[in-house]
Backbone as a ProteinNet text record, in pm:
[ID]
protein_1_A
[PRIMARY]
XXXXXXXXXXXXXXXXXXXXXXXXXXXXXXXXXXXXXXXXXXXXXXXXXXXXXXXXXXXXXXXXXXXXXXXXXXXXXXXXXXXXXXXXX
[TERTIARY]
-3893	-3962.4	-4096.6	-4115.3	-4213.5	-4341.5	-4450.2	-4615.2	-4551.2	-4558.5	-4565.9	-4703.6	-4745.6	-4843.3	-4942.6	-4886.5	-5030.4	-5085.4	-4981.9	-5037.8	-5104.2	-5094.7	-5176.6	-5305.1	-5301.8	-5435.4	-5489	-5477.5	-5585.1	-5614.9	-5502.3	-5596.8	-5667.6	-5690.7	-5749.5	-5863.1	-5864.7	-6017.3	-6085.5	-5997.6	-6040.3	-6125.5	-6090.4	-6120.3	-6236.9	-6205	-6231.9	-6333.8	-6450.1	-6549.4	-6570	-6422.2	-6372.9	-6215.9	-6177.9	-6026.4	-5951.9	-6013	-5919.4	-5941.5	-5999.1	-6060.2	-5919.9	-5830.6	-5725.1	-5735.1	-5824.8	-5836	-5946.4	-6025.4	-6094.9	-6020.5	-6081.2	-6010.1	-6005.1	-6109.8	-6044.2	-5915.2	-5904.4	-5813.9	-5655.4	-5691.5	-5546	-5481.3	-5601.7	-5580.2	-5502.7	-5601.5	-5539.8	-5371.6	-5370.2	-5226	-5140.5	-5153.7	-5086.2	-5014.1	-5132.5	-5138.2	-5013	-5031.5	-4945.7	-4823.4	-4786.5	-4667.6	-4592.7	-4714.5	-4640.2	-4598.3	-4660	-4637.4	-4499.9	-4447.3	-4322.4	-4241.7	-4274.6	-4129.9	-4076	-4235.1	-4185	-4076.5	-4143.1	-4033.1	-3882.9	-3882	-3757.6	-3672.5	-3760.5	-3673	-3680.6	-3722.5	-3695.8	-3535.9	-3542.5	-3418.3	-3249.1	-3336	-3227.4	-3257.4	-3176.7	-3238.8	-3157.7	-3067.1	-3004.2	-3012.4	-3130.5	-3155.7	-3244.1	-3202.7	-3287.9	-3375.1	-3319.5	-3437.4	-3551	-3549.7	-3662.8	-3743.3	-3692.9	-3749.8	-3845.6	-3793.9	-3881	-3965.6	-3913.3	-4042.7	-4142.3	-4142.1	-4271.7	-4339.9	-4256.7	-4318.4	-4438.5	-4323.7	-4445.2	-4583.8	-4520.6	-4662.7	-4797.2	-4710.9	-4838	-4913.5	-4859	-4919	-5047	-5021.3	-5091.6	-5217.4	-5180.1	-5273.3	-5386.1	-5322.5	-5402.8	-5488.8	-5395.9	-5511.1	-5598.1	-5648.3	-5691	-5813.6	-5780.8	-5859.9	-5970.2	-5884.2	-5970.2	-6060.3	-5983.8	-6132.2	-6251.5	-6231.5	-6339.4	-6398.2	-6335.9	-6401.7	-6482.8	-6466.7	-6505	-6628.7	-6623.9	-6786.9	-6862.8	-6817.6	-6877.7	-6837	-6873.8	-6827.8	-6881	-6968.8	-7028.1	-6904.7	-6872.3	-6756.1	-6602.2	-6603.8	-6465.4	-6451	-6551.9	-6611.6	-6528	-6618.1	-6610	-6463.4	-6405.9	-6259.1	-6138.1	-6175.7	-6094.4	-6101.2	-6205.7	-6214.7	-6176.6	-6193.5	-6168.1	-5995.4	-5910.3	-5780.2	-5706.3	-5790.9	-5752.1	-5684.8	-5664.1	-5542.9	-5554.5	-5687.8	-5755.1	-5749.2	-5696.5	-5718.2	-5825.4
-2151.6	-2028.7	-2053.3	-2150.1	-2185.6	-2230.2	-2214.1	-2302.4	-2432.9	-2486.3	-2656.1	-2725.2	-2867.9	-2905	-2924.5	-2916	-2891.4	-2736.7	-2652.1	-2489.5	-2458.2	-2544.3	-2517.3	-2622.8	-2653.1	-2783.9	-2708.1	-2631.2	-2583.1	-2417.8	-2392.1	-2256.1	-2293.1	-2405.7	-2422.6	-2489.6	-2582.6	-2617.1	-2485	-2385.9	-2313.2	-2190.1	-2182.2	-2051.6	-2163.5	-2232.2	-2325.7	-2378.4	-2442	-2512.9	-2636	-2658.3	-2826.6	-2836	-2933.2	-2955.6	-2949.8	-2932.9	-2929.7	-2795.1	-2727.9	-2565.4	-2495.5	-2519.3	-2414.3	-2263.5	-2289.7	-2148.1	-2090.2	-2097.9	-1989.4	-1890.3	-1749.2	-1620.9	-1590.7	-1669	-1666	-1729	-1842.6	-1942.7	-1874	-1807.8	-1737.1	-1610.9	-1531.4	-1437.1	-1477.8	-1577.5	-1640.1	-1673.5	-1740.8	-1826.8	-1758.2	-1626.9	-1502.1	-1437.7	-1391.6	-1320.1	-1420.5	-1507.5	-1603.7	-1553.3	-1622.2	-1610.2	-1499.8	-1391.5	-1212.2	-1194	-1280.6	-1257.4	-1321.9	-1429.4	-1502.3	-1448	-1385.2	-1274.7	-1211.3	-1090.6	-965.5	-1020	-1128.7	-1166.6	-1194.1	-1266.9	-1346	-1117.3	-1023.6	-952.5	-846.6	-850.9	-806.4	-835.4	-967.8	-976.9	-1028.3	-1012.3	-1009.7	-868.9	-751.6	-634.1	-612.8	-696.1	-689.1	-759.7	-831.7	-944.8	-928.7	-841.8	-734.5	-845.3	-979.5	-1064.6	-1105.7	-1106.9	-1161.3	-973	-883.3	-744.2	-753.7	-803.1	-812.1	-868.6	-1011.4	-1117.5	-1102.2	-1025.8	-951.1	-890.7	-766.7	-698.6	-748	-809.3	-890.3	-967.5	-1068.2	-1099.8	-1046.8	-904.3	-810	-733.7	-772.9	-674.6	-807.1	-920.7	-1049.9	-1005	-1003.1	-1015.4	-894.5	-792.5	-641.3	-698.6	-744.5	-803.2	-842.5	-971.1	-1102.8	-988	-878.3	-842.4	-761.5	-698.4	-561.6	-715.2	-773.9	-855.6	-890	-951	-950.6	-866.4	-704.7	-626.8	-580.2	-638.1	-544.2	-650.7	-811.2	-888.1	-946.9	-895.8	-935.7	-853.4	-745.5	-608.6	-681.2	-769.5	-822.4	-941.6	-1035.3	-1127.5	-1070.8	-942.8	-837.8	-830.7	-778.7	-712.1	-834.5	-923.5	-1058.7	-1094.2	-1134.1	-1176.6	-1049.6	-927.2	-805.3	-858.2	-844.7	-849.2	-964.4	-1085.3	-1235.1	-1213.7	-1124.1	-1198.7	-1055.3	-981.2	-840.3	-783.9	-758.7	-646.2	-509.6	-494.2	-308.8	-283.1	-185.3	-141.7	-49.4
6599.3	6570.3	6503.6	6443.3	6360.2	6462	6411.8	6509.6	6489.6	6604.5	6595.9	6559.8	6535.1	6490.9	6599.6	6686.5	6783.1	6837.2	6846.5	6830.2	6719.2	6605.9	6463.1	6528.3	6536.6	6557.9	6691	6799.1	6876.9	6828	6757.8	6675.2	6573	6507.3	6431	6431.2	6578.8	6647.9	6719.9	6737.1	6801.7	6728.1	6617.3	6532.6	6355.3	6362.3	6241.1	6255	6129.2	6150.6	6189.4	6181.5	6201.1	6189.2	6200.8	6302.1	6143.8	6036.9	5874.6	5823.5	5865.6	5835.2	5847.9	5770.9	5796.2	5702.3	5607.2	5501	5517.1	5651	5719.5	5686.8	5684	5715.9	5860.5	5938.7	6091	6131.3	6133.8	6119.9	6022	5948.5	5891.7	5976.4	6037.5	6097.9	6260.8	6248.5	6429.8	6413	6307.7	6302.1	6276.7	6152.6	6155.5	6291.5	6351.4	6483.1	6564.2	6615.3	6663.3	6611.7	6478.4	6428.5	6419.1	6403.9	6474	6574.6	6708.2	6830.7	6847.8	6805.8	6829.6	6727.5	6657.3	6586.2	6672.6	6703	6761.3	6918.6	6974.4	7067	7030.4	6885.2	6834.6	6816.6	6811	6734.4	6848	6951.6	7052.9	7136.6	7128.7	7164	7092.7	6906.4	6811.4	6756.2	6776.3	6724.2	6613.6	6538.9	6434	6314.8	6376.3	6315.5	6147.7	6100	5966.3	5885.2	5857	5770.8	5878.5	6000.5	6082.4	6073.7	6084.3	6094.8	6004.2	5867.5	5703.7	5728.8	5767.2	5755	5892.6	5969.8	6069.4	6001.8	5921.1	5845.2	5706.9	5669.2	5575.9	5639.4	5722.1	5806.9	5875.2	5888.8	5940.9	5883.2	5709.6	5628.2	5527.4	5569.4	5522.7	5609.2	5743.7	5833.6	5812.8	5767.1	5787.3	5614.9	5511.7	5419.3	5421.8	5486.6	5531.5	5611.7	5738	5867.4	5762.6	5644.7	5551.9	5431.1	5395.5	5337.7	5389.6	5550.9	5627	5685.7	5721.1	5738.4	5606.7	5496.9	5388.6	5339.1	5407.9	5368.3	5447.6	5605.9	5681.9	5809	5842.2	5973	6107	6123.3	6262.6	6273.6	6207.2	6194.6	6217	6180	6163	6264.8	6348.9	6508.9	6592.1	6573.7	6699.6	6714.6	6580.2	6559.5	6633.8	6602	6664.8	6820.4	6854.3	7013.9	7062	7019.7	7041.8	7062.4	6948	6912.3	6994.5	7018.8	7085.5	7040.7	6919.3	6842.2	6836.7	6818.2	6843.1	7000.8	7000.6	7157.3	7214.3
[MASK]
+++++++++++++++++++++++++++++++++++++++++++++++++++++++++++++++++++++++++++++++++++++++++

């Protein structure tokens, strides 16, 4: 269930200034996003599964932190990352 070390290492060349840039706020948002996406699957098909329900929940509320700091010091960076990671529809 977890990112393996190479799904962390191409979101993190991918979003990062360099291949150790993991505390970008891009780079947190990307890896977030990920790790939301393989919940919501893990709890799609465990629908009873109430501690994986939490810990989505919690994750998506990191992520909405993390999206409102950067929308709140940089709105052209907020912009690019929304559309890049496609979460706004």
């Amino acid at each position: 269930m977890a990112l393996n070390k190479d799904e962390v290492a191409s979101i993190v060349t991918k979003f990062g200034k360099n291949e150790k840039d993991t505390g970008a706020e891009e780079v947190q948002v990307a890896l977030l996003t990920e790790r939301i996406n393989q919940l919501t699957e893990h709890c799609k098909h465990f629908k009873k599964d109430k501690s994986g329900q939490r810990g989505l929940l919690i994750q998506v509320g990191k992520r909405r932190r993390v999206l409102k700091y950067i929308q709140r010091t940089n709105l052209e960076r907020y912009r690019s990352l929304i559309k890049e990671l496609g979460l706004r529809k």
